[in-house]
SEFIZA-3560 file (N, C-alpha, C; in Angstrom, 3 decimals):
REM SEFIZA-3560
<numar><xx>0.850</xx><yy>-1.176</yy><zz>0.000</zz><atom>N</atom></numar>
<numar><xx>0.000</xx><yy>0.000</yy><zz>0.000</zz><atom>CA</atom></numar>
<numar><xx>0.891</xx><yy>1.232</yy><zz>0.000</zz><atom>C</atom></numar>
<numar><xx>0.556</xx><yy>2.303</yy><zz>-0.721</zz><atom>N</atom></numar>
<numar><xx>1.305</xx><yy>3.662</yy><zz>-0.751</zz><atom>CA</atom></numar>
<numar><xx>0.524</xx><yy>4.218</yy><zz>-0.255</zz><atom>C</atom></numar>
<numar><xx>1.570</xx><yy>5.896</yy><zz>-0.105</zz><atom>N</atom></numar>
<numar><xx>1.418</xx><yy>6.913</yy><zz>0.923</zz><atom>CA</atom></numar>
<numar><xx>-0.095</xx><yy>7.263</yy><zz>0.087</zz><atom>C</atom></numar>
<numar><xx>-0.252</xx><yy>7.663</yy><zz>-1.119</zz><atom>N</atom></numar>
<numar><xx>-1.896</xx><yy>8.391</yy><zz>-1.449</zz><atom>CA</atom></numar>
<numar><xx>-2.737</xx><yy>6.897</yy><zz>-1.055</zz><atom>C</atom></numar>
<numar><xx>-2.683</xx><yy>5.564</yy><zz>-1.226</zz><atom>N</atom></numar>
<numar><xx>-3.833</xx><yy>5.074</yy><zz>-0.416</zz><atom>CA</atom></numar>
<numar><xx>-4.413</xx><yy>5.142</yy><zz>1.063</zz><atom>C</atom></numar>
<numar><xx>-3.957</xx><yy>5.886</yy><zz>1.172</zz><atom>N</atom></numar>
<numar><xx>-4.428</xx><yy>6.136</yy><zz>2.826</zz><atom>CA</atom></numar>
<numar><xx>-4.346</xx><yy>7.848</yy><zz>3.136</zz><atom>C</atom></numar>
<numar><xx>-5.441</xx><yy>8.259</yy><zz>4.557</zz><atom>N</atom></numar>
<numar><xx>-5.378</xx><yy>9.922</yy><zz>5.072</zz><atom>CA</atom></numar>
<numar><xx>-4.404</xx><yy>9.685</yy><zz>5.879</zz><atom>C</atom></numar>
<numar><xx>-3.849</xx><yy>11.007</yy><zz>6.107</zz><atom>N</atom></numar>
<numar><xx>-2.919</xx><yy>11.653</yy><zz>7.040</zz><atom>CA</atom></numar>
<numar><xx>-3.900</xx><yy>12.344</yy><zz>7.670</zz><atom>C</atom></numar>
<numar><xx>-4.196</xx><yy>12.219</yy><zz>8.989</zz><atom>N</atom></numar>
<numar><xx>-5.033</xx><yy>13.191</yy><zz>9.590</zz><atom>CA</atom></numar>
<numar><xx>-5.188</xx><yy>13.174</yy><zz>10.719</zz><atom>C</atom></numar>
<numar><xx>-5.663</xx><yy>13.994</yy><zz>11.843</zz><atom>N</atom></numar>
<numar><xx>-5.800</xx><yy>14.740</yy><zz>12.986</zz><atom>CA</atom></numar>
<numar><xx>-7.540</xx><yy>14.023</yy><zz>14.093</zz><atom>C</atom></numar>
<numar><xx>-7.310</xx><yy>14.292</yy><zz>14.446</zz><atom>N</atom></numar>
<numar><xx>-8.762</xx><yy>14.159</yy><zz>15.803</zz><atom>CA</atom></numar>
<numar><xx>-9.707</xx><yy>14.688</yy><zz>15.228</zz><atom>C</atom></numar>
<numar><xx>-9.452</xx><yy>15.805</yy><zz>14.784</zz><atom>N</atom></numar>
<numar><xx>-10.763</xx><yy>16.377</yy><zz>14.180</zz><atom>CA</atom></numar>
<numar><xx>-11.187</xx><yy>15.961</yy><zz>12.925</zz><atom>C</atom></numar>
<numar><xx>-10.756</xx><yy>15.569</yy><zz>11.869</zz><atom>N</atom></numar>
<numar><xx>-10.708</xx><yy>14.774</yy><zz>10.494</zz><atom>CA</atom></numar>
<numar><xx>-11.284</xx><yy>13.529</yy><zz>10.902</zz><atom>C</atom></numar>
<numar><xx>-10.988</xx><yy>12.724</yy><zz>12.481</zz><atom>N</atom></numar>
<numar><xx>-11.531</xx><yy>11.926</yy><zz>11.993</zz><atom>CA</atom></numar>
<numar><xx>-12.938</xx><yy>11.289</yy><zz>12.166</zz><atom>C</atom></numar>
<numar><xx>-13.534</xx><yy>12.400</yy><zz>12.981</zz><atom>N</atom></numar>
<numar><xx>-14.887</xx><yy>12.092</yy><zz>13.280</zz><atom>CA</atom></numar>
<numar><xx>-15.321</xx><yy>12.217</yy><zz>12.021</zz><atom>C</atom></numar>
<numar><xx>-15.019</xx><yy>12.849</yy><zz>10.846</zz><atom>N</atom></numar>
<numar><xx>-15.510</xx><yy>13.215</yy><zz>9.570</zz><atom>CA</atom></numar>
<numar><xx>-15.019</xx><yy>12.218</yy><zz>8.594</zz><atom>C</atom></numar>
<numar><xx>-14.774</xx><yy>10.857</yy><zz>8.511</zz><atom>N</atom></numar>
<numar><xx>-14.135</xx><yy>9.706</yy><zz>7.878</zz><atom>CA</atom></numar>
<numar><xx>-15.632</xx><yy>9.092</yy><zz>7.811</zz><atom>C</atom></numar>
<numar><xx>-15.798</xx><yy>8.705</yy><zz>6.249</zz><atom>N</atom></numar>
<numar><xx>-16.257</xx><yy>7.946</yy><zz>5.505</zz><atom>CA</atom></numar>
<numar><xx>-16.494</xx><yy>6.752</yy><zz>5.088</zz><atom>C</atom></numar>
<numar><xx>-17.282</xx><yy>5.628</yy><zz>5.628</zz><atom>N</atom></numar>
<numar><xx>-16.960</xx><yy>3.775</yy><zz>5.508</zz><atom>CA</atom></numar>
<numar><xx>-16.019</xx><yy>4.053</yy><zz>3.856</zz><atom>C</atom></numar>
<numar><xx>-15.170</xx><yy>3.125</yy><zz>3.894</zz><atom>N</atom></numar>
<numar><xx>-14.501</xx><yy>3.259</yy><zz>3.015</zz><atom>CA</atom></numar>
<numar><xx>-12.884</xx><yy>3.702</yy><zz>3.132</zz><atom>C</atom></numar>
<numar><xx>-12.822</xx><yy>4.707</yy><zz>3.976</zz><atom>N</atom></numar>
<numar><xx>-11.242</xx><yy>5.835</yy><zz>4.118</zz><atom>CA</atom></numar>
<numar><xx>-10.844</xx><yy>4.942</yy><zz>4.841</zz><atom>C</atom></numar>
<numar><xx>-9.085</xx><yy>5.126</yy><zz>4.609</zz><atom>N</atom></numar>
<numar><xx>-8.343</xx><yy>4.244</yy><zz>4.757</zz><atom>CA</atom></numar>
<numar><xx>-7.211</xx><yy>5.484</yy><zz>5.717</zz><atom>C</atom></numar>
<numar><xx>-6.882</xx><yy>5.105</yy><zz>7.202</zz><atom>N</atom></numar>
<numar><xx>-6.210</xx><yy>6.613</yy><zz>7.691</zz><atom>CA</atom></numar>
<numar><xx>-4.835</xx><yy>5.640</yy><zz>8.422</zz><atom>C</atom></numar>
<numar><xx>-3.747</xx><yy>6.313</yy><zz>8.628</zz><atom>N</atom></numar>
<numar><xx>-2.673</xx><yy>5.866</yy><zz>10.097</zz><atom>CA</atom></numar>
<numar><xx>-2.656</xx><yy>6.595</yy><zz>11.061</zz><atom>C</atom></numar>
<numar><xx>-2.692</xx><yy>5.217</yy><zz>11.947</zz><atom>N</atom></numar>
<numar><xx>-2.745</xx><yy>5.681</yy><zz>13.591</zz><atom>CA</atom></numar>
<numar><xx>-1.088</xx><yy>5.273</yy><zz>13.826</zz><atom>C</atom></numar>
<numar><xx>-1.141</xx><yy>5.403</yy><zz>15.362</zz><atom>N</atom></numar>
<numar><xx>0.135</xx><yy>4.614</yy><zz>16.083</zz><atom>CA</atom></numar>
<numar><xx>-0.586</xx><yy>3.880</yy><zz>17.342</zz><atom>C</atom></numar>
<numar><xx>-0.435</xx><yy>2.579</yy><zz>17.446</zz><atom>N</atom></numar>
<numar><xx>-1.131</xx><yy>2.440</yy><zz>19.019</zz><atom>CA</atom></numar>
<numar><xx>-0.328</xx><yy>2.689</yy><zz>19.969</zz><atom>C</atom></numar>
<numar><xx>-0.637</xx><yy>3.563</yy><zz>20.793</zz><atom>N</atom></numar>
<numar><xx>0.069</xx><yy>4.261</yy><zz>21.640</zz><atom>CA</atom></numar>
<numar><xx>-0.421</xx><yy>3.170</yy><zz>23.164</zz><atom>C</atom></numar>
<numar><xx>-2.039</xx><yy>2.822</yy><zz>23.263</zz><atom>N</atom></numar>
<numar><xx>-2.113</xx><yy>1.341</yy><zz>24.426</zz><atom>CA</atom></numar>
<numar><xx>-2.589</xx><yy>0.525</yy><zz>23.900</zz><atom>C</atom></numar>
<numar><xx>-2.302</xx><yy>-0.268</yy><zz>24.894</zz><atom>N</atom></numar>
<numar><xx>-3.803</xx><yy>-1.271</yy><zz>24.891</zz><atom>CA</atom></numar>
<numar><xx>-3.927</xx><yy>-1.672</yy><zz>25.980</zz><atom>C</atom></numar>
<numar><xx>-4.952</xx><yy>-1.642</yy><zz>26.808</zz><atom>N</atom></numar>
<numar><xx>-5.542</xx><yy>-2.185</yy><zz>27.887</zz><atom>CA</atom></numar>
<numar><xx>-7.010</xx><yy>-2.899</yy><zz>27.500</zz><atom>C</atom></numar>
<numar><xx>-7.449</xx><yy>-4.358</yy><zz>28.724</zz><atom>N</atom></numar>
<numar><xx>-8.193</xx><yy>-4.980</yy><zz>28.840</zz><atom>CA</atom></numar>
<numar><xx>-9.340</xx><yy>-4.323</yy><zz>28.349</zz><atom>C</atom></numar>
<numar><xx>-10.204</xx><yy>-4.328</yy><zz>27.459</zz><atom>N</atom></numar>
<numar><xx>-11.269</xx><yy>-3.140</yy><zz>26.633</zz><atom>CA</atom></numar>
<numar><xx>-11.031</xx><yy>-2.137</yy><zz>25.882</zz><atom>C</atom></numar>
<numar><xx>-9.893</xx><yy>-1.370</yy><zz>25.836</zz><atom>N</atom></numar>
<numar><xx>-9.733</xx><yy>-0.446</yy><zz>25.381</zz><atom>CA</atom></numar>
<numar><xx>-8.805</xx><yy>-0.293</yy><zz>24.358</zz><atom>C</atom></numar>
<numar><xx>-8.484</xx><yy>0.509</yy><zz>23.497</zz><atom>N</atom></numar>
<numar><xx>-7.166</xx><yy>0.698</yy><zz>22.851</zz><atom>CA</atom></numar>
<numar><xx>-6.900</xx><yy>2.030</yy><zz>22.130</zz><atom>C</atom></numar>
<numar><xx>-5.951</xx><yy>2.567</yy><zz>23.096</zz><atom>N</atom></numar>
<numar><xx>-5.443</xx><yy>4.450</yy><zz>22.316</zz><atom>CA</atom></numar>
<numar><xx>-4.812</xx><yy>4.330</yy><zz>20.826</zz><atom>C</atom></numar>
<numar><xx>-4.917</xx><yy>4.971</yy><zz>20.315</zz><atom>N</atom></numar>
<numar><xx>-4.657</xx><yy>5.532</yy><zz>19.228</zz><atom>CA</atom></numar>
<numar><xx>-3.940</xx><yy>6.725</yy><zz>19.563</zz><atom>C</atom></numar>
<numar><xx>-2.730</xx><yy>7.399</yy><zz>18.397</zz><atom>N</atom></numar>
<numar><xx>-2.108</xx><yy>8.968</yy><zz>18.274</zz><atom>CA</atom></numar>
<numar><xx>-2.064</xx><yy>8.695</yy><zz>17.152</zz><atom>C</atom></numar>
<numar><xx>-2.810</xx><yy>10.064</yy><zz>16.597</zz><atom>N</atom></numar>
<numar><xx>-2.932</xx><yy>10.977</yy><zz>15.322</zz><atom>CA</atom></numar>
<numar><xx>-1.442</xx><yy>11.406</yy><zz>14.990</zz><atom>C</atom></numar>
<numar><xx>-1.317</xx><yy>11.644</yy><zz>13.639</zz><atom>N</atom></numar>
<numar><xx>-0.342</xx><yy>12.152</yy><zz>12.999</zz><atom>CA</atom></numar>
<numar><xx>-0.259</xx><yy>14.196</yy><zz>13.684</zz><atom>C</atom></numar>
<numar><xx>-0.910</xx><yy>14.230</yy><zz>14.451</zz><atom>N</atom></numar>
<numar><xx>-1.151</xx><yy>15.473</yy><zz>15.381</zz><atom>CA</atom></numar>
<numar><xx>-0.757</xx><yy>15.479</yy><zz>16.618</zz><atom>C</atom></numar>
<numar><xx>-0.736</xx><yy>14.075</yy><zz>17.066</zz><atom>N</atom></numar>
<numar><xx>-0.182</xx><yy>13.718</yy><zz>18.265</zz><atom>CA</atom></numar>
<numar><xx>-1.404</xx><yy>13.735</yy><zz>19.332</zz><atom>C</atom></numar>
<numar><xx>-2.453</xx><yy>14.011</yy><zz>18.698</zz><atom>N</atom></numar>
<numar><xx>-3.925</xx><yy>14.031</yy><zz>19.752</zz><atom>CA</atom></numar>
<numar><xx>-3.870</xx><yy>12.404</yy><zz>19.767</zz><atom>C</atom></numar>
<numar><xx>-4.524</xx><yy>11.884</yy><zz>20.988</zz><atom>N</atom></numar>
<numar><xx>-4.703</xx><yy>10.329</yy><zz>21.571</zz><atom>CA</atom></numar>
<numar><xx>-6.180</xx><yy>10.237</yy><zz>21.547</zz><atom>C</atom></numar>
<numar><xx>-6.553</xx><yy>8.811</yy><zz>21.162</zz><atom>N</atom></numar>
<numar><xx>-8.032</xx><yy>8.896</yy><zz>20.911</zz><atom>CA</atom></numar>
<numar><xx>-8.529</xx><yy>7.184</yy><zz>21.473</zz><atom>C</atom></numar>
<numar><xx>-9.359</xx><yy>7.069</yy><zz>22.464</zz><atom>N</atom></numar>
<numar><xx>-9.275</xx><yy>5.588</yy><zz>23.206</zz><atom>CA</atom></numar>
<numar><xx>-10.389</xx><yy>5.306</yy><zz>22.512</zz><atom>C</atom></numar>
<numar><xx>-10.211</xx><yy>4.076</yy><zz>22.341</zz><atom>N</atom></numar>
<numar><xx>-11.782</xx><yy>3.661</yy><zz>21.808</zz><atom>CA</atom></numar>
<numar><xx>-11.589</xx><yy>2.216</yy><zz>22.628</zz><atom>C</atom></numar>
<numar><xx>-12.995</xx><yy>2.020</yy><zz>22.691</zz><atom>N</atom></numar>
<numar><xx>-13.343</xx><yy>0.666</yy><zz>23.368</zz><atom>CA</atom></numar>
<numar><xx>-13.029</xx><yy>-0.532</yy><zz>22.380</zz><atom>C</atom></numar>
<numar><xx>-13.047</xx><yy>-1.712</yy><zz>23.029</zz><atom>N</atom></numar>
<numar><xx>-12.573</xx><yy>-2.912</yy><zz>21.926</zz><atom>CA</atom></numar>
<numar><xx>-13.394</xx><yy>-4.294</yy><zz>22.471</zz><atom>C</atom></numar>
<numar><xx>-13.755</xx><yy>-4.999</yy><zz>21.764</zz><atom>N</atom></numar>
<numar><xx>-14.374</xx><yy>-6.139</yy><zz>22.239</zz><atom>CA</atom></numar>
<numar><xx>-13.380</xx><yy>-6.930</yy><zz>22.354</zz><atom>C</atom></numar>
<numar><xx>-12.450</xx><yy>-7.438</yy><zz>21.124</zz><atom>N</atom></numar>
<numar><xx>-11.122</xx><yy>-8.127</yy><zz>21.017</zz><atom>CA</atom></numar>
<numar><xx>-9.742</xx><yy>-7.681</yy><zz>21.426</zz><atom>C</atom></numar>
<numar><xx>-8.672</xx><yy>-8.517</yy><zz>21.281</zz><atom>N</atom></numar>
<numar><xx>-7.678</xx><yy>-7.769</yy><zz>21.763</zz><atom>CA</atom></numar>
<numar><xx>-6.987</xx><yy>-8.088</yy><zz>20.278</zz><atom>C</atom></numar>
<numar><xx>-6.856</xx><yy>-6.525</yy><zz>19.784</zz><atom>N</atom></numar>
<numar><xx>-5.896</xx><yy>-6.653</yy><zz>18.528</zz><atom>CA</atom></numar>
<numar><xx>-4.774</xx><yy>-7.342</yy><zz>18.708</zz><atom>C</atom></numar>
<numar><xx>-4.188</xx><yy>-7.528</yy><zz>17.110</zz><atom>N</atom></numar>
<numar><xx>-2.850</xx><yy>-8.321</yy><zz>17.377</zz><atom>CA</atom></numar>
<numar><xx>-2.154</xx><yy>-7.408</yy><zz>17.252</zz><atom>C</atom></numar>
<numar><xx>-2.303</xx><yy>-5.991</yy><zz>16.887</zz><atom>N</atom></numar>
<numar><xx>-1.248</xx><yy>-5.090</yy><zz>16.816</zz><atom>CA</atom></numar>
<numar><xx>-0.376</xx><yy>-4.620</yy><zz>18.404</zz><atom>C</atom></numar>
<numar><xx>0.411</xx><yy>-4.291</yy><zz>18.221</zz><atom>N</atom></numar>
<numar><xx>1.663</xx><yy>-4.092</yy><zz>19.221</zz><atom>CA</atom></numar>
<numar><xx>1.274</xx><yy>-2.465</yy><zz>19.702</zz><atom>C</atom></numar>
<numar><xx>1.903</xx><yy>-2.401</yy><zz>20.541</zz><atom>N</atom></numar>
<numar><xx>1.773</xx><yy>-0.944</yy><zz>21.394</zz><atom>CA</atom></numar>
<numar><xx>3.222</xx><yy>-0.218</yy><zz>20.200</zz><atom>C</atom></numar>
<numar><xx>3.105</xx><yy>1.152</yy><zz>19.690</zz><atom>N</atom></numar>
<numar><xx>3.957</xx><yy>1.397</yy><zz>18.760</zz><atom>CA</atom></numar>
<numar><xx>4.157</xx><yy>1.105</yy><zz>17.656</zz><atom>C</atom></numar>
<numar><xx>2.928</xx><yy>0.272</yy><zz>17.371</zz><atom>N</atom></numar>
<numar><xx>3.102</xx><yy>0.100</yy><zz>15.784</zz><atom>CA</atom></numar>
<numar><xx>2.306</xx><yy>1.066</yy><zz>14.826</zz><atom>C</atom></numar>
<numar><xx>3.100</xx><yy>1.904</yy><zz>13.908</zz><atom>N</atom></numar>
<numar><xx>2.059</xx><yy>2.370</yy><zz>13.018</zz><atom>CA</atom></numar>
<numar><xx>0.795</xx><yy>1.328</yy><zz>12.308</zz><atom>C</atom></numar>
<numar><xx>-0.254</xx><yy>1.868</yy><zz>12.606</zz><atom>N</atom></numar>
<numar><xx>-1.195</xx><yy>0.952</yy><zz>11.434</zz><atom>CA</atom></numar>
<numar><xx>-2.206</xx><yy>1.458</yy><zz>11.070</zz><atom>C</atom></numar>
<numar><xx>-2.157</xx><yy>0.886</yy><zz>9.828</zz><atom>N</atom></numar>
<numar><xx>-3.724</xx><yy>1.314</yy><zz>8.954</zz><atom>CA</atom></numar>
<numar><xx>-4.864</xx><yy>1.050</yy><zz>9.383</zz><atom>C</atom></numar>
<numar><xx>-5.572</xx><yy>1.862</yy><zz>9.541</zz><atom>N</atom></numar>
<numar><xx>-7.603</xx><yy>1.077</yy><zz>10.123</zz><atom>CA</atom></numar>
<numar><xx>-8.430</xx><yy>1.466</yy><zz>8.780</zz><atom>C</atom></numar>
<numar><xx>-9.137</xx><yy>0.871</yy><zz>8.303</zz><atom>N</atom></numar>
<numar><xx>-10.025</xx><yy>1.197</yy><zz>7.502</zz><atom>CA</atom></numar>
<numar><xx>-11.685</xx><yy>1.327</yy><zz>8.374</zz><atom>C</atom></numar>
<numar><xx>-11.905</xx><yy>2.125</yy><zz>7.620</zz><atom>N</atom></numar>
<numar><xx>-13.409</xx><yy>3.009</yy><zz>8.267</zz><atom>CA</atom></numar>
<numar><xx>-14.686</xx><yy>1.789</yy><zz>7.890</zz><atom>C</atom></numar>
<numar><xx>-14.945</xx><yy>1.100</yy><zz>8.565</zz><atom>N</atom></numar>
<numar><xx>-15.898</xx><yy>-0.039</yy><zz>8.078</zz><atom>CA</atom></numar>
<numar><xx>-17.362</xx><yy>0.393</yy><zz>8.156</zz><atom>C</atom></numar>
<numar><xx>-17.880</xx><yy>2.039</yy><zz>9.018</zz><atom>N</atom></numar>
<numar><xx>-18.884</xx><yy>2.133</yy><zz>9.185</zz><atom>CA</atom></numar>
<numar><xx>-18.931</xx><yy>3.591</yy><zz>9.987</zz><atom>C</atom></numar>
<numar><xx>-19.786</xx><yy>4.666</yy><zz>9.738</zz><atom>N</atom></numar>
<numar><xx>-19.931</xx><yy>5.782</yy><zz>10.552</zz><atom>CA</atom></numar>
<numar><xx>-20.989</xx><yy>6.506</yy><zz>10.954</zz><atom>C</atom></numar>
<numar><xx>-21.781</xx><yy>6.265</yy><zz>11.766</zz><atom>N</atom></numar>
<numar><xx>-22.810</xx><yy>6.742</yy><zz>11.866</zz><atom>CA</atom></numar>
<numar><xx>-23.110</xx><yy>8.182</yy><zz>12.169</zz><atom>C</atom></numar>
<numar><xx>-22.485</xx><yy>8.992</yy><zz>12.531</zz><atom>N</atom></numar>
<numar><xx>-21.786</xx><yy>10.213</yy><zz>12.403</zz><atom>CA</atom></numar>
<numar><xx>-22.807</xx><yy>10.639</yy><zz>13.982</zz><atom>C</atom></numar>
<numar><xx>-22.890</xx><yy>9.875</yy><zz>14.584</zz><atom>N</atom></numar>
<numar><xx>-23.417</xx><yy>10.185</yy><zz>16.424</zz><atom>CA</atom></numar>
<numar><xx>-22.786</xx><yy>9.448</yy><zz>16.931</zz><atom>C</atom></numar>
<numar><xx>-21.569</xx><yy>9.203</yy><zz>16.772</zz><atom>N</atom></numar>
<numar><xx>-20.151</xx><yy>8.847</yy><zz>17.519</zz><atom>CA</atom></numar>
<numar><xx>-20.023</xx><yy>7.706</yy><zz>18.067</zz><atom>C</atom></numar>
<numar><xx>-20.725</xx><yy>6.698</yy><zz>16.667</zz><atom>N</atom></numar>
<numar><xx>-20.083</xx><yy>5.389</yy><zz>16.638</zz><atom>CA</atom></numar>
<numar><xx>-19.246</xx><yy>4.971</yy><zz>15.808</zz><atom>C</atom></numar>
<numar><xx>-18.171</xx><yy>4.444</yy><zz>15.383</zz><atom>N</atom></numar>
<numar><xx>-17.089</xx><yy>4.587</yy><zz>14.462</zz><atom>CA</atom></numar>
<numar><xx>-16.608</xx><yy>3.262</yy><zz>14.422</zz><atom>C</atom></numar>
<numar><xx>-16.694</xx><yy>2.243</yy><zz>13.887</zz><atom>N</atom></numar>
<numar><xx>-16.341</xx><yy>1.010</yy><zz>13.759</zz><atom>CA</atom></numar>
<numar><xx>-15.171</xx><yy>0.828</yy><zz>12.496</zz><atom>C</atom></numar>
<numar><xx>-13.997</xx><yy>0.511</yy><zz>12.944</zz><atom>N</atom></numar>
<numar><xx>-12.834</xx><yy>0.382</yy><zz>12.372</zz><atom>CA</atom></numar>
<numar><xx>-12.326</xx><yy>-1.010</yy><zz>11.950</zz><atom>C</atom></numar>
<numar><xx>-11.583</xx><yy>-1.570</yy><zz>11.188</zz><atom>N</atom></numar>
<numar><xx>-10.903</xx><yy>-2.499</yy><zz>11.140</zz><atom>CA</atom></numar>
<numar><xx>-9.233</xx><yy>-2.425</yy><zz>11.076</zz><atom>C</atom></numar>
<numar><xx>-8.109</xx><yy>-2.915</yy><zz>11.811</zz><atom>N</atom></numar>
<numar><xx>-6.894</xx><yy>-2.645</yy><zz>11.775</zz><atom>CA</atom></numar>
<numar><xx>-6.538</xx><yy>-3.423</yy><zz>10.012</zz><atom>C</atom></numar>
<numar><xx>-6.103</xx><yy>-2.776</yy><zz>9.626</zz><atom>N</atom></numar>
<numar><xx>-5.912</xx><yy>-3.249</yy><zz>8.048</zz><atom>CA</atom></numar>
<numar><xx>-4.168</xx><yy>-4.070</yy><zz>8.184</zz><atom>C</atom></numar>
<numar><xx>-4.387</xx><yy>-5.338</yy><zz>7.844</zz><atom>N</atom></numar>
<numar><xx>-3.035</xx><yy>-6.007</yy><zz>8.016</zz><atom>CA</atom></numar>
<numar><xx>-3.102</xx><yy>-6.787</yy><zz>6.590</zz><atom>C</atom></numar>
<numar><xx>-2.213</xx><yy>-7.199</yy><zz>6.311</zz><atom>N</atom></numar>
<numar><xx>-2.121</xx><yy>-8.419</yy><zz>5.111</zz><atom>CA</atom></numar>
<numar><xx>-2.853</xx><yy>-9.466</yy><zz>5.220</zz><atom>C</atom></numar>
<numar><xx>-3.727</xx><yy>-10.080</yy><zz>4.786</zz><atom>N</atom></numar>
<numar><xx>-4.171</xx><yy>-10.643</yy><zz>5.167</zz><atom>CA</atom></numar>
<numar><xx>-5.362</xx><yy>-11.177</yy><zz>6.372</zz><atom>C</atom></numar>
<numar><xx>-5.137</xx><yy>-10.509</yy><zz>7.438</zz><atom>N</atom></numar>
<numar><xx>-5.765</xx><yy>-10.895</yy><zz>8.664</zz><atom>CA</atom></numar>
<numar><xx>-5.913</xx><yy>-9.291</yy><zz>9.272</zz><atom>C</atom></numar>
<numar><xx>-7.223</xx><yy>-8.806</yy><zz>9.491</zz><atom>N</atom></numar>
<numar><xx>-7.770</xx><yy>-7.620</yy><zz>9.682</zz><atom>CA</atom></numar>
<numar><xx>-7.798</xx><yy>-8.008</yy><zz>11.475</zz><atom>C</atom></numar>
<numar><xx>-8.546</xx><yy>-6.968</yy><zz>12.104</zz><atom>N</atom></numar>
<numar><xx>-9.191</xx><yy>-6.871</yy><zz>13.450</zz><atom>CA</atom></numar>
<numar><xx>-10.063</xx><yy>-5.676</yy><zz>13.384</zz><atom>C</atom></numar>
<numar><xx>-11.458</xx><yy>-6.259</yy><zz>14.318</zz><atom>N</atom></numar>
<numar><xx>-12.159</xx><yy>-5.151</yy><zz>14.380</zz><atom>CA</atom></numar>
<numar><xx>-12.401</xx><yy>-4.756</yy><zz>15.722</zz><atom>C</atom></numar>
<numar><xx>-12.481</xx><yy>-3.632</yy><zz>15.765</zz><atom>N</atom></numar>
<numar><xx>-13.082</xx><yy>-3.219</yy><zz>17.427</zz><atom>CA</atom></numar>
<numar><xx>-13.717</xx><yy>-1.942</yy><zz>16.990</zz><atom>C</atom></numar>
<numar><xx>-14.803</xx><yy>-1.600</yy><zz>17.901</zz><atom>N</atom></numar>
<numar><xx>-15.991</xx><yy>-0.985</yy><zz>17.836</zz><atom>CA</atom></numar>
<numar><xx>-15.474</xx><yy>0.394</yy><zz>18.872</zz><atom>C</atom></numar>
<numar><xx>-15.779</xx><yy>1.372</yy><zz>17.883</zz><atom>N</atom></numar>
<numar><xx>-15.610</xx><yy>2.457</yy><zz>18.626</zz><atom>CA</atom></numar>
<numar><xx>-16.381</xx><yy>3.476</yy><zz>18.699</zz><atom>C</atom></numar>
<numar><xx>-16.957</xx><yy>3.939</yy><zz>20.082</zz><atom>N</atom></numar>
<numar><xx>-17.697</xx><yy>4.919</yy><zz>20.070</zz><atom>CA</atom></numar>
<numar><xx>-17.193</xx><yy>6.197</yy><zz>20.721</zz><atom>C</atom></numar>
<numar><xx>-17.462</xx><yy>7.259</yy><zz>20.513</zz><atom>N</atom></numar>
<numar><xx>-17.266</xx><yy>8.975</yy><zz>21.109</zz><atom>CA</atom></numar>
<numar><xx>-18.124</xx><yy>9.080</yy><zz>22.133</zz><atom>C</atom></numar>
//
């Protein structure tokens, strides 16, 4: 995947993401339910998780926007080769 398949964007951009957009985070945690995110802004954004991703604390990664209801439910998938993860995120 290249740099134009995917947003570069901020906290505020991303309440405004589209099922479809493809953005990078960094996971900055993960705890039992939860998992932070940092924006290319450096804003941190927790969202709740049913699963426990396989991604690592510090890894850049892609999420694709699987769904947005735009009243601050935001359902993501971690975009990997092959083998995705989803966790459900609400504002």
């Amino acid at each position: 995947m290249k740099q134009s398949d995917f947003k570069v964007i901020g906290l505020r951009r991303f309440y405004e993401l589209q099922p479809g957009d493809i953005f990078r985070a960094i996971i900055k945690d993960i705890c039992p339910g939860e998992v932070t995110i940092r924006f290319d802004d450096g804003q941190l954004y927790t969202a709740r998780t049913t699963i426990l991703p396989s991604a690592r604390i510090g890894e850049d990664c892609l999420f694709f926007v699987k769904e947005n209801d735009f009243n601050g439910r935001i359902v993501l998938e971690i975009v990997k080769q092959g083998n995705g993860k989803t966790f459900d995120m609400r504002v």
